[in-house]
ZAMARGU-4260 file (C-alpha; in steps of 0.2 Angstrom, whole numbers, plus 5000, padded with zeros to 4 digits):
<rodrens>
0) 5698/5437/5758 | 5696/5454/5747 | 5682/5458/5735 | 5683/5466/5719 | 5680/5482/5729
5) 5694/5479/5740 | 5682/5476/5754 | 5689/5463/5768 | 5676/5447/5767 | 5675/5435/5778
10) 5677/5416/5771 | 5663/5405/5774 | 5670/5396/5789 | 5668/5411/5799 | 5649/5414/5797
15) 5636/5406/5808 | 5625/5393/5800 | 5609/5405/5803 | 5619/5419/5794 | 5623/5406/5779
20) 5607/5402/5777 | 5601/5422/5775 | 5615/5422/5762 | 5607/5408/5751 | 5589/5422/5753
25) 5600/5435/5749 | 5613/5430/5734 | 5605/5431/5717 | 5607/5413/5711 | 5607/5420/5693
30) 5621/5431/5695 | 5631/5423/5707 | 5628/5405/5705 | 5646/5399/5710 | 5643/5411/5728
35) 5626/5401/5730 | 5635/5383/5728 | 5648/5388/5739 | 5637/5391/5753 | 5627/5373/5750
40) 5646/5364/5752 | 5648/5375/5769 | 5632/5369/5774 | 5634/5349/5769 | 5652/5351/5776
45) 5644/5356/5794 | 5631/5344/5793 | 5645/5330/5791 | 5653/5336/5805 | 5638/5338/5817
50) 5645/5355/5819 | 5624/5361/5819 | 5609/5350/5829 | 5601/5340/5812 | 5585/5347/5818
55) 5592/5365/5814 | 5595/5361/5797 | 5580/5362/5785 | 5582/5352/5770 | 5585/5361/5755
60) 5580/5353/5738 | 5595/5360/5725 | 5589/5354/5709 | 5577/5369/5707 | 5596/5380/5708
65) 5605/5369/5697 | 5598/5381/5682 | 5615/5389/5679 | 5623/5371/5674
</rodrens>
């Protein structure tokens, strides 16, 4: 994938789940909200597929982000 800037980006598959979770402390969630739900569905994705120990994965209350609906 290719940014606005023409910078190569990797998709979402391709990160590990401790470097998507520093993306959901790093995005602004009122700038790029869509970016912020897009990691959640990588995350609830690997969760159903046991692809990360359950133990691993803190669970994250969304409503508070939902601001942007």
């Amino acid at each position: 994938m290719i940014d606005e800037n023409h910078i190569e980006l990797r998709t979402l598959s391709e990160y590990n789940y401790q470097e998507l979770f520093e993306l959901l402390h790093n995005i602004d969630p009122f700038k790029y909200p869509a970016r912020i739900e897009s990691v959640r569905h990588e995350l609830e994705l690997r969760k159903e597929r046991n692809e990360v120990p359950v133990r691993l994965i803190p669970e994250i209350d969304w409503d508070p982000l939902k601001f942007w609906k």
